[in-house]
C-alpha positions as CSV (number, residue, x, y, z in Angstrom):
1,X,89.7,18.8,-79.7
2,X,93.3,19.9,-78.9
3,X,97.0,19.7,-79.5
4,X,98.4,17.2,-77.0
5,X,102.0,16.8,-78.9
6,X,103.9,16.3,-81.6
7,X,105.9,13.4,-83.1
8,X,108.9,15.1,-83.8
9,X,109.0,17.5,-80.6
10,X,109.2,21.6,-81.3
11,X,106.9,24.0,-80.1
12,X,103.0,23.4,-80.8
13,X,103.0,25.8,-83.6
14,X,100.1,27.6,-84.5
15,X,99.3,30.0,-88.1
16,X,96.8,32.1,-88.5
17,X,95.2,31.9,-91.7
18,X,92.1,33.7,-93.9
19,X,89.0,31.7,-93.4
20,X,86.2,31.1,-96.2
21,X,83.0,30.2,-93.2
22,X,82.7,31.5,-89.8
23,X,84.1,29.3,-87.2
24,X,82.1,29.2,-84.8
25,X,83.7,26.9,-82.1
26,X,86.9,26.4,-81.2
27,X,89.2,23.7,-81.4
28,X,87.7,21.9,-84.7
29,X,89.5,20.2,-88.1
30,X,90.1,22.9,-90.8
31,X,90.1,22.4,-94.4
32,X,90.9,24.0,-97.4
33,X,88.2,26.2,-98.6
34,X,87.7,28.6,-102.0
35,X,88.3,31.7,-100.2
36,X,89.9,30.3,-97.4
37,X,89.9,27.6,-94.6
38,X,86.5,25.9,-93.5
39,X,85.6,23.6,-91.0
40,X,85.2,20.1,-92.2
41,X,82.5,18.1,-92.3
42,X,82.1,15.0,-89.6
43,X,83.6,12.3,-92.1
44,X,85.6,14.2,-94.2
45,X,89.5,15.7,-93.6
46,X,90.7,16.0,-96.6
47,X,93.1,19.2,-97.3
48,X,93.1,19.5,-93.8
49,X,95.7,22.4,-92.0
50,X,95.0,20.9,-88.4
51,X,92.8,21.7,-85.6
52,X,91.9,25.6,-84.5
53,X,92.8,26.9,-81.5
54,X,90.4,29.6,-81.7
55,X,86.9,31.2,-83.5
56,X,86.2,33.6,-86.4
57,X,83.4,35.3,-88.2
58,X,83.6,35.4,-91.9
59,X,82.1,38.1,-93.7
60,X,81.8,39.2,-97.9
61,X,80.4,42.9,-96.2
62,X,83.2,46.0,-97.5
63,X,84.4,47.6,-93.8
64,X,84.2,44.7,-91.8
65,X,87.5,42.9,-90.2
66,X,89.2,40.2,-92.3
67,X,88.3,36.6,-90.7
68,X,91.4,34.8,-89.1
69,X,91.7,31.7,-87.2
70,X,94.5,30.4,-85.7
71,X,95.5,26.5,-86.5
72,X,97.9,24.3,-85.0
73,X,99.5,23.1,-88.4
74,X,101.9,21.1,-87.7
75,X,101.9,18.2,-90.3
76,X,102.9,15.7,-87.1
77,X,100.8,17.4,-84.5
78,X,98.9,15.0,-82.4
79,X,95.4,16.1,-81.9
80,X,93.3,14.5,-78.8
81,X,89.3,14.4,-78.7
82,X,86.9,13.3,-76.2
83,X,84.9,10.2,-76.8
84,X,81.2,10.7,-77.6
85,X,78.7,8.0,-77.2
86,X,76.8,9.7,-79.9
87,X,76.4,12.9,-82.9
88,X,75.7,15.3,-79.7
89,X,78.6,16.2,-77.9
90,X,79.3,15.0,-74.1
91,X,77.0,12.1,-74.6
92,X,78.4,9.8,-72.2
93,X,79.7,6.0,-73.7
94,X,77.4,3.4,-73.3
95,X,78.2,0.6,-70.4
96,X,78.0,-2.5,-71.7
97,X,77.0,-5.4,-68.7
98,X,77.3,-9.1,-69.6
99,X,74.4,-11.1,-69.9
100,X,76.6,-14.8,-70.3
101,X,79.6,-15.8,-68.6
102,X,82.3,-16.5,-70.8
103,X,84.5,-18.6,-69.1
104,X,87.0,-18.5,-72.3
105,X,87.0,-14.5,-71.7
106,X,86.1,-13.8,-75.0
107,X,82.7,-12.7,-75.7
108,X,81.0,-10.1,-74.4
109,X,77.0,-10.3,-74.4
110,X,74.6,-7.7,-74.2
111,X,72.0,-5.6,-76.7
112,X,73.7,-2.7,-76.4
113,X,77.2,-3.4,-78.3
114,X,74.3,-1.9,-80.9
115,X,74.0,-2.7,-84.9
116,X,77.3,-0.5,-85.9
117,X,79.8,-3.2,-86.0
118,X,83.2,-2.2,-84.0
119,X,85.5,-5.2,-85.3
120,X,88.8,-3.6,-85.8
121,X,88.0,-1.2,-82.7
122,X,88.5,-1.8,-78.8
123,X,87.0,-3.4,-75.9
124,X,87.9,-2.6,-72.1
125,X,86.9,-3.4,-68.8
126,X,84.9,-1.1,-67.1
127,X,84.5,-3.4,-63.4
128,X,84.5,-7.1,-62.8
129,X,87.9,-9.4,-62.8
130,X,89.7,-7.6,-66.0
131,X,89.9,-4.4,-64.0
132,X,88.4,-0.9,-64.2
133,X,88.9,2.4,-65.4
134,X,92.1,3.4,-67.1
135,X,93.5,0.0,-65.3
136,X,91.2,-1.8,-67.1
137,X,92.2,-4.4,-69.8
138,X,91.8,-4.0,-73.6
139,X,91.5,-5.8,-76.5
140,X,90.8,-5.3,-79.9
141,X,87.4,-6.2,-81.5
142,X,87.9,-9.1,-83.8
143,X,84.0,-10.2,-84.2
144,X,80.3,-8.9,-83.6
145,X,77.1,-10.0,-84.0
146,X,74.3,-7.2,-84.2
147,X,72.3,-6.2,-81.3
148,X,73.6,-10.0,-79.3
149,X,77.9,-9.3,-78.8
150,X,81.6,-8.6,-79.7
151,X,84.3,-10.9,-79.4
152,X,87.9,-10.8,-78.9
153,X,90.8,-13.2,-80.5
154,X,93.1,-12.4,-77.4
155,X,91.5,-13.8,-74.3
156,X,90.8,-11.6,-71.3
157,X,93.0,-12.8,-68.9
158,X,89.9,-13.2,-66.5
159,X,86.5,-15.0,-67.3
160,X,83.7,-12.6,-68.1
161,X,81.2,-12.5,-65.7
162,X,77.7,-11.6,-65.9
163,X,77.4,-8.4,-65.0
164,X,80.8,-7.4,-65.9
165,X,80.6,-4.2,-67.5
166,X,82.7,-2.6,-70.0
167,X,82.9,0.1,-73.1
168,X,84.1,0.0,-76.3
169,X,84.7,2.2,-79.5
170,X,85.6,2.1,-83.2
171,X,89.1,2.5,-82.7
172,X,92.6,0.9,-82.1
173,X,95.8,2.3,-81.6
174,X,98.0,-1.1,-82.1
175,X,98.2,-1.4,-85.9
176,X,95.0,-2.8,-86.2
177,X,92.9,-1.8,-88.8
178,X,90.5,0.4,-86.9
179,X,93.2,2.8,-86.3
180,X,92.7,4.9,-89.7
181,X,89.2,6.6,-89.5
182,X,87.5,8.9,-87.0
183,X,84.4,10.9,-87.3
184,X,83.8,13.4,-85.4
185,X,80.3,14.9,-83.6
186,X,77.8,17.0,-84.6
187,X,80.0,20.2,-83.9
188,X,83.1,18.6,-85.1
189,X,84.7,19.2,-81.8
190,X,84.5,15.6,-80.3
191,X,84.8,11.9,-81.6
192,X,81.6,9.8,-82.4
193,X,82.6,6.4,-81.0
194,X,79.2,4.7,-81.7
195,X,79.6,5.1,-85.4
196,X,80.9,1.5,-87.4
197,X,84.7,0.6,-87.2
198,X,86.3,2.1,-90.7
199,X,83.9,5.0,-90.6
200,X,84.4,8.6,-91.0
201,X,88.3,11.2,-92.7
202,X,91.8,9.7,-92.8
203,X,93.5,10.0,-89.7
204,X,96.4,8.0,-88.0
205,X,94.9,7.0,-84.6
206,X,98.0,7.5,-82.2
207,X,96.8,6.5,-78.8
208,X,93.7,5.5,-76.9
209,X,92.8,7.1,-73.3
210,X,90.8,4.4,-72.0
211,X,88.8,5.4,-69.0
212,X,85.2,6.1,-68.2
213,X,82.1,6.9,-69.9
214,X,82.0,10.5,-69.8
215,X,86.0,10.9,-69.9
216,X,87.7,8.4,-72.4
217,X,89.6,10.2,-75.3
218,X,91.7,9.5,-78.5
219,X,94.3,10.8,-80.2
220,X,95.4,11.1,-83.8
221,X,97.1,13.0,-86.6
222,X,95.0,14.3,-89.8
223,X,96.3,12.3,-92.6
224,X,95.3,14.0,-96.0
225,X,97.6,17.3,-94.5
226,X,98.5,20.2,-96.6
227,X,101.3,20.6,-95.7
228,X,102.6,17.1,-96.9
229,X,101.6,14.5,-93.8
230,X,101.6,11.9,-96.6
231,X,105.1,12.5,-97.5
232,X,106.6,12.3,-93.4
């Protein structure tokens, strides 16, 4: 993860502050700790100061350097994290090809939408008639059915094809409600986007890179801030 921007403009402002576990990677959420900041866990942000921009050791041994880590804090920084298509990081998203034409442009069939249900997330067009890549269309998820498809309310404004292909992930950035969770990947540094819809900590999911399978991102702002998010 990274800082991308920030609502209200300014400098991406960074702290360092006295951590409580060894950070071992770069660029991950921290929260408040007992003797200082730790790194989250994958579905959980709360007391978060923002994302690190760098690693530390942490160590109880008399002699040895006091652990620091440096963390964008801003309470309306904007954070941005590559897609996962699973816990490991740099898995790449899972293409989805139509199985059934849907001449309405509405359903998309195929196993592999999976059993984690993405209603409230997004749909986009990978290749076929809707477009491809970040031209592709979108539209949010507003029905599944496990292991068989995922529907949209708002038609494509093609017919679905069979063989069309396309991704999708838990997450909308239009005021829908899959725009409130994220959880993150095994080493907290990238976005799971295969978990359910609703799934994962607070955050405010800003904006939605829609692209490819290996190079899609979102972006979002930790909620449950310590520095008074809630309050902005």
């Amino acid at each position: 993860m990274k800082i991308v921007d920030t609502l209200y403009g300014g400098t991406h402002y960074a702290k360092q502050y006295k951590i409580g576990a060894t950070f071992v990677t770069r660029g991950i959420i921290a929260i408040n700790g007992t003797a200082g900041i730790i790194p989250s866990t994958t579905t959980d942000f709360a007391d978060s100061l923002g994302v690190t921009g760098d690693t530390g050791t942490y160590s109880t041994t008399q002699g040895d350097a006091e652990g620091l880590v440096s963390v964008y804090c801003r309470p309306d920084a904007i954070f941005e994290a590559l897609m996962s298509g699973g816990a490991t990081e740099n898995t790449a998203l899972i293409t989805l090809s139509n199985t059934a034409a849907s001449v309405a442009g509405t359903v998309i069939t195929d196993a592999d939408v999976g059993t984690a249900s993405m209603v409230n997330g997004t749909a986009w067009s990978l290749s076929g008639a809707n477009g491809s890549g970040p031209g592709g269309q979108s539209r949010v998820i507003t029905a599944f059915s496990s292991a068989v498809s995922i529907t949209v309310t708002v038609p494509f404004l093609s017919d679905i094809a069979v063989g069309d292909t396309f991704l999708q992930c838990p997450w909308s950035s239009n005021g829908a409600a899959g725009n409130g969770t994220l959880q993150t990947t095994a080493l907290f540094s990238q976005a799971n986007a295969i978990i359910a819809s609703g799934t994962g900590g607070e955050v405010a999911i800003f904006d939605l890179l829609l692209d490819g399978t290996t190079n899609s991102k979102v972006r979002f702002l930790v909620i449950d801030h310590m520095l008074g998010q809630n309050t902005v």
